[in-house]
N, C-alpha and C positions, 0 to 999 in steps of 0.2 A: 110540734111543741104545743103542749097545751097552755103552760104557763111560765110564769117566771120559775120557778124552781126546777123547773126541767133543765134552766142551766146548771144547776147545782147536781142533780139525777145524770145528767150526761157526761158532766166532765167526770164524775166519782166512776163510770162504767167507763167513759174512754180511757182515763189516766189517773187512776184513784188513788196513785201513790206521792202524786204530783200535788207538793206543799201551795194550797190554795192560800190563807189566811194565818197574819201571824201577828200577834203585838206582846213586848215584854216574850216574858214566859209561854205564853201560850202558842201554841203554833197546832195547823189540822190541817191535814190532807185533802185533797177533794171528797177521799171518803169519809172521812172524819167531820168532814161539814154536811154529807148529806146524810149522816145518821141525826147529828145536830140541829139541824132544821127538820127532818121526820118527826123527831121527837117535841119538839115545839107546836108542832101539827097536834098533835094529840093534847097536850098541856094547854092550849091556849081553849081546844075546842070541850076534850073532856074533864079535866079538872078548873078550869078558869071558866068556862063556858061561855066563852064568847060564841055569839050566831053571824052566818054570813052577812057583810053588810057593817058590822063592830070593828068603832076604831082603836086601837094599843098604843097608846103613849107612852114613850120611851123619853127619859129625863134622865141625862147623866153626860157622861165624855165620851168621847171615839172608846166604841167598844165592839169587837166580835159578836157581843150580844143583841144589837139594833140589827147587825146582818142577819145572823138567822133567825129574828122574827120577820123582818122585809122578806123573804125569801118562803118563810112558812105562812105569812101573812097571805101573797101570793096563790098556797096551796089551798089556801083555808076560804077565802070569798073575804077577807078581812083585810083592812087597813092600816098600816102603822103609819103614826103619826111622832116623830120624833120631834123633839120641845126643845128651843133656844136654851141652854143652861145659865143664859147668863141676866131672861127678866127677870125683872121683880115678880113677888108673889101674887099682886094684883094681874099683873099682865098673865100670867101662867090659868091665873082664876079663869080672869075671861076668856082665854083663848081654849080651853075646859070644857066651859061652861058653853061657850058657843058649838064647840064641834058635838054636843052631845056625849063625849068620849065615857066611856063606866071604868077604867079600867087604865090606870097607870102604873109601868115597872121604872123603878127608880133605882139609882144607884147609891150604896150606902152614905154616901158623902150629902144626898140630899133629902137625909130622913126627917129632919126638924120640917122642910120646905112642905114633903109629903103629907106628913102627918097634918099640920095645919090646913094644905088645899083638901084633905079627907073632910078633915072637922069641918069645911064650909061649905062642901059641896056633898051633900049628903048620898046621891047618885053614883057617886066615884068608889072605888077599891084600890087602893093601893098596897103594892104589895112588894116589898125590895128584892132586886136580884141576887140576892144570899139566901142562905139559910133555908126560911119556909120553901121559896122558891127550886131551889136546888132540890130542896129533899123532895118536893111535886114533880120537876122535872125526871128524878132520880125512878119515879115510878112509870113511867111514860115509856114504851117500846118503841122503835124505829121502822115500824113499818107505815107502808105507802096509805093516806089516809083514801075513803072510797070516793069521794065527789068531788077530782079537784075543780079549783076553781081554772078562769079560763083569762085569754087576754083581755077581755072587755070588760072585767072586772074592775073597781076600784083599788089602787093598792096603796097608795100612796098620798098624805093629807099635809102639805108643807105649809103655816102659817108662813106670811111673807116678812121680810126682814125689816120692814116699814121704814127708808128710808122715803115716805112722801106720808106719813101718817099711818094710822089706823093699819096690823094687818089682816092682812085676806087670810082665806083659807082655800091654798090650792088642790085642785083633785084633782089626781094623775089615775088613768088608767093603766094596767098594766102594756095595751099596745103601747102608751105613750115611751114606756121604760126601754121597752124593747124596739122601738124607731130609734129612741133617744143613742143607745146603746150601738147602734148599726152607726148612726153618724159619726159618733165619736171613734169609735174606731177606725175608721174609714179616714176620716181625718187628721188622727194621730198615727196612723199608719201601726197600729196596736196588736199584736200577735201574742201567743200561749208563751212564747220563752221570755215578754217582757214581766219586771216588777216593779210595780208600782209603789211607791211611797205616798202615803197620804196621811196631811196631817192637817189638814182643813178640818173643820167641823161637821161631821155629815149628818147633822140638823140642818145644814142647809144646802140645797139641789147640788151647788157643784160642788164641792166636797163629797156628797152622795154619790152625785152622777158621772160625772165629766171622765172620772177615770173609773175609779170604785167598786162601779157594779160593772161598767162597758169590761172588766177586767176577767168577773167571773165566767161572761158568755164567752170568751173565747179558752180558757183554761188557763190565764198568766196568774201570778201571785201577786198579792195585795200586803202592806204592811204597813200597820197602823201605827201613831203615833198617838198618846190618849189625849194630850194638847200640844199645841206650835207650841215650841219654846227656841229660839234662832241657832242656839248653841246643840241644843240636844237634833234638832236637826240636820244641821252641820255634821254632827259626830255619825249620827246613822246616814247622812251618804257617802262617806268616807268609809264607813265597819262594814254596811249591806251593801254597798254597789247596787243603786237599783237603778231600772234603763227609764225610768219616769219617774214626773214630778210635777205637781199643781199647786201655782203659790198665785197670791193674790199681791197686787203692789204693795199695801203695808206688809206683806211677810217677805217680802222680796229685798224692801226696804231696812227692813229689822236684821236679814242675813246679812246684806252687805252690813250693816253697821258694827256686826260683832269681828269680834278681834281672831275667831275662827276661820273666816270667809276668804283670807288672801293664803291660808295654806291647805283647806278644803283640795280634796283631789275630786272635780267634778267631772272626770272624763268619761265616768261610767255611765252618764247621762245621755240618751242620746235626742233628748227632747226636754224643755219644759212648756208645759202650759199656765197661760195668766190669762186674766182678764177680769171680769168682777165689776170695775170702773174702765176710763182710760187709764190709760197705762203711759207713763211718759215714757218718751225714747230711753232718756237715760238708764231707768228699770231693763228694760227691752236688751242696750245697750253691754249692760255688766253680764248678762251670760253669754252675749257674741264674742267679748273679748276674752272669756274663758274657754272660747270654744262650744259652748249647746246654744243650739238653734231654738229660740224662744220665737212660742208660736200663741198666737190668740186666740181664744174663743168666747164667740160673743153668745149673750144667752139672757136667760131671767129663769124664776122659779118656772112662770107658764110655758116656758119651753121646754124647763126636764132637764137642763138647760138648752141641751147642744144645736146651736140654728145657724150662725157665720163661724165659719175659720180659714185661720192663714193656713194653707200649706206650708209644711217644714222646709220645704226649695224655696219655698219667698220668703221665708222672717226676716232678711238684710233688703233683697230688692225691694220689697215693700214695704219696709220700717214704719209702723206705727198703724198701720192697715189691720181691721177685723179681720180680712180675706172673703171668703164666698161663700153663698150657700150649703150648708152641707149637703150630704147625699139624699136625704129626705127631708129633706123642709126649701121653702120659697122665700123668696125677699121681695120685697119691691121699696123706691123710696116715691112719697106720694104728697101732694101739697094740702094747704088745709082745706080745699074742693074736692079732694080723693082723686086728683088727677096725678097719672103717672107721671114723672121727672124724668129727663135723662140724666147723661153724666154730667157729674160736676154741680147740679142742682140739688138745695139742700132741702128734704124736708123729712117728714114723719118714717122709720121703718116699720113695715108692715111682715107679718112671716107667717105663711102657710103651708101644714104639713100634718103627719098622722104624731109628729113629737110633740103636738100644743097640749097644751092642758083641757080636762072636760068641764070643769066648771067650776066658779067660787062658792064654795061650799053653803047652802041656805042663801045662795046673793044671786037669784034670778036676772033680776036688773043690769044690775053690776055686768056680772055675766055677760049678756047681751051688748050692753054698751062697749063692751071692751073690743068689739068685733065689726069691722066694715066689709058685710057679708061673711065668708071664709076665712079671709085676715084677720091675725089679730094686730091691735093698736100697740104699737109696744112705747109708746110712750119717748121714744129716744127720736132724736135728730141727725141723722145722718148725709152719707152722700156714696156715689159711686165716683172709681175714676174711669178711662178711656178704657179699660182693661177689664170694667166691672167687678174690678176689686170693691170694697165696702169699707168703710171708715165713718169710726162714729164719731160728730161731732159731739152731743150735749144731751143730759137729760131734756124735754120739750118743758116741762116748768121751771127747767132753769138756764134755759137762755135770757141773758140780759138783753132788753129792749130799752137803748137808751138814744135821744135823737132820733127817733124813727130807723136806727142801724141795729143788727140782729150782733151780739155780742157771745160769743160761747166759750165759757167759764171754762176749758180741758186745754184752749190755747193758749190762756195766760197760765195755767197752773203746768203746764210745760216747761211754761219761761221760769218758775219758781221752783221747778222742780231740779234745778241747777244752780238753786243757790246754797252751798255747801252751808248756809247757819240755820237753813232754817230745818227745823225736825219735822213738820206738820204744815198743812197749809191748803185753803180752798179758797175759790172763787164765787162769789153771792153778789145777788144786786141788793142795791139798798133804793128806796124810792126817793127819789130828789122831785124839786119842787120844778126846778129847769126843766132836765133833759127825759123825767120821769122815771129813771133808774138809772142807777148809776153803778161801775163792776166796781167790789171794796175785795181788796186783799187780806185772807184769816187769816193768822201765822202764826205759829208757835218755832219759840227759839230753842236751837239746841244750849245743852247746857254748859253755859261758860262760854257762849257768845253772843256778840250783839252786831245789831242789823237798822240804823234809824231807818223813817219811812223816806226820805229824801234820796237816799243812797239806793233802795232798794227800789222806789219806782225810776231810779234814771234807768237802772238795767234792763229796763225794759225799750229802751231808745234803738232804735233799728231791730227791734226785733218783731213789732206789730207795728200795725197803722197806729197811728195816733188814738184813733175814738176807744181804737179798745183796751186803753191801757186803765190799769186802777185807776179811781180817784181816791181811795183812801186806803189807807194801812191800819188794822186793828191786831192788837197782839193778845194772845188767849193761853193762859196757862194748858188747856188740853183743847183739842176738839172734837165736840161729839161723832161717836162712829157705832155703828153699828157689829155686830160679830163679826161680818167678813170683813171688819175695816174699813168698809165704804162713810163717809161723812153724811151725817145726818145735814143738808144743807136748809132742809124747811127750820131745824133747832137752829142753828145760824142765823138766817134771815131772822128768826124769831127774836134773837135775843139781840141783832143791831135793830131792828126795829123799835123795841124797850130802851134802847139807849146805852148798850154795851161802850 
């Protein structure tokens, strides 16, 4: 295999009849996507002229079309860089304007967006997926381009979803894709006859990753949704029967809440995957009692994601466990002197393996820091148990340090995530003058009920130690989140700081 697109070149020669990719109306064979990506090969290099090395920014929704430029990107020594649809134009600017990018295809719905990031970045070419585009395409052959590119190439440039600030700009190699790819399979136990349903956003890793592309290396079908919508989801795993599913807790949360979800026939599921954040049991919980074994995978952009997961045999005995190492990548949990912990000792997760990312894009430094030797920093707080299963406690800046007692903000929102009023809700410290931080409870009410803060921190009586219950209750018409639904928790703390 030289490259990524050789899974595309293989499976069209092993079973070319065998429906690879499909959303709405459109549906293509394995051969039908490796003419599709050939011809992209030629359009990006001879009529577009990008050189090896050039990133493709892709700006629009789940679409067929971000796949076979990933795929011809691959062929090509080229990077696609697919764009958050949902910053602001400033954010789209800089993030642009930093990767050096010439070259964005945009979906007709975001032609006003284009057109202005053109007018300011004078560097740029955009150019929409209709029309001009097609009739370029329309002149492009499908034959195998002469120099492909190899796995040590660039392929991949994922701005990160900034829940801690500022994002990065990640660079995946192709090895990265294809480690990443082997884990995840391995893990979800993923074979040619499964189909996948994906309706994550694949601007961002797992949504890309986790199932997506791990789907195309082995021959299974993939079918896209252009966005989550809980009802239209619902409906296509009831119509399609597909044997996978990747949802994040707010999407998981949104299905149970539609009035679709108690007559959903889920049986054709024979797995789902979460993860993203913690995951409260009770998430975990609603598709044991339907019967699919919901399984975790822990991960970030700089992994590609795929690093811990449950096995499908422990989603019950292990309830609420990331699981283990996958098949290529390492763990360790380590103190803040970098010394190893054993079980049941909480500190930093460390993961090394050929699935990490190559670098933050122009951020040398950065880069460098992010790594204790081989390892990288992943920022999160964990632990093992006797069994060396993995469980993550906390992001590391946002464990509450109050009284000299380490307080982690996923066990109270556990206890919250069982309170039938509330619709939204996180845990943040606020800095007190006492105990020097203090856990405050975010909440948002569902609509058409009420929850005072009195009633709501008694229920938390036997269910933690004392120290680490809230000291206060703040109610918030929404709370900020990022695309995959994670809570922006530094905009929190921000805005109890200002005096919310």
């Amino acid at each position: 295999m030289n490259n990524l697109g050789d899974w595309i070149r293989y499976n069209a020669n092993w079973a070319g009849e065998r429906v690879a990719l499909d959303l709405g109306e459109e549906r293509y064979t394995y051969g039908d996507m490796q003419r599709e990506v050939t011809r992209r090969c030629h359009l990006l290099t001879d009529a577009l002229e990008l050189a090896p090395g050039n990133h493709v920014a892709y700006l629009g929704f789940n679409s067929c079309e971000l796949l076979f430029l990933l795929f011809a990107c691959a062929r090509m020594r080229c990077s696609v860089m697919p764009l958050n649809n949902r910053l602001a134009t400033p954010e789209h600017r800089w993030i642009l304007a930093h990767s050096n990018t010439r070259l964005l295809i945009f979906e007709p719905e975001f032609a006003a967006l284009a057109a202005t990031l053109e007018a300011e970045l004078p560097d740029l070419r955009c150019i929409a997926s209709n029309d001009e585009y097609l009739t370029l395409l329309s002149q492009c052959d499908d034959s195998e381009p002469d120099e492909p590119g190899n796995l040590k190439d660039p392929v991949l440039l994922i701005y990160t979803s900034g829940t801690t600030g500022k994002p990065k700009g990640v660079v995946h190699t192709q090895d990265a894709l294809f480690y990443n790819a082997l884990n995840a399979i391995h893990a979800q136990e993923m074979r040619a006859l499964d189909h996948v349903l994906s309706v994550l956003p694949l601007f961002h890793s797992g949504g890309l990753n986790i199932q997506t592309t791990p789907a195309f290396y082995v021959g299974a079908r993939v079918t896209l949704l252009r966005r989550f919508d809980p009802g239209e989801t619902l409906e296509a795993i009831q119509r399609l029967r597909p044997t996978m599913f990747l949802a994040v807790p707010a999407v998981i949360q949104a299905m149970m809440d539609h009035p679709l979800w108690n007559n959903t026939d889920l049986s054709c599921l024979r797995m789902v995957g979460t993860g993203s954040s913690t995951v409260p049991d009770k998430l975990l919980n609603a598709w044991h009692e339907r019967g699919v074994p919901a399984t975790q995978i822990y991960g970030m952009t700089e992994s590609a994601p795929t690093a811990i997961c449950l096995p499908i045999a422990a989603t019950q005995s292990k309830l609420g466990a990331a699981g283990k190492p996958a098949m290529h990548c390492e763990a360790r949990i380590v103190d803040d002197n970098g010394s190893v912990l054993g079980a049941n000792e909480r500190g930093e997760i460390q993961l090394r393996g050929p699935n990490l990312f190559h670098e933050y894009f122009q951020e040398p430094a950065l880069t460098g820091a992010s790594f204790d030797g081989e390892w990288f920093r992943t920022g999160d707080i964990g632990h093992t148990d006797d069994d060396g299963f993995y469980y993550i406690d906390d992001r590391k800046k946002d464990v509450i340090i109050s009284g000299g007692e380490n307080i982690y903000p996923a066990e109270l929102e556990n206890v919250l995530a069982a309170m039938p009023e509330l619709a939204e809700y996180a845990v943040v410290g606020r800095p007190d003058p006492r105990w020097g931080e203090v856990a405050v409870a975010c909440i948002v009410l569902r609509e058409g009920m009420s929850l005072d803060a009195d009633e709501l921190l008694e229920r938390f009586d036997g269910q933690l130690a004392r120290f680490k219950h809230p000291r206060a209750v703040v109610v918030f018409d929404t709370l900020p989140r990022n695309a995959m639904g994670k809570v922006l928790k530094f905009e929190l703390r921000a805005r109890l700081e200002a005096g919310h």
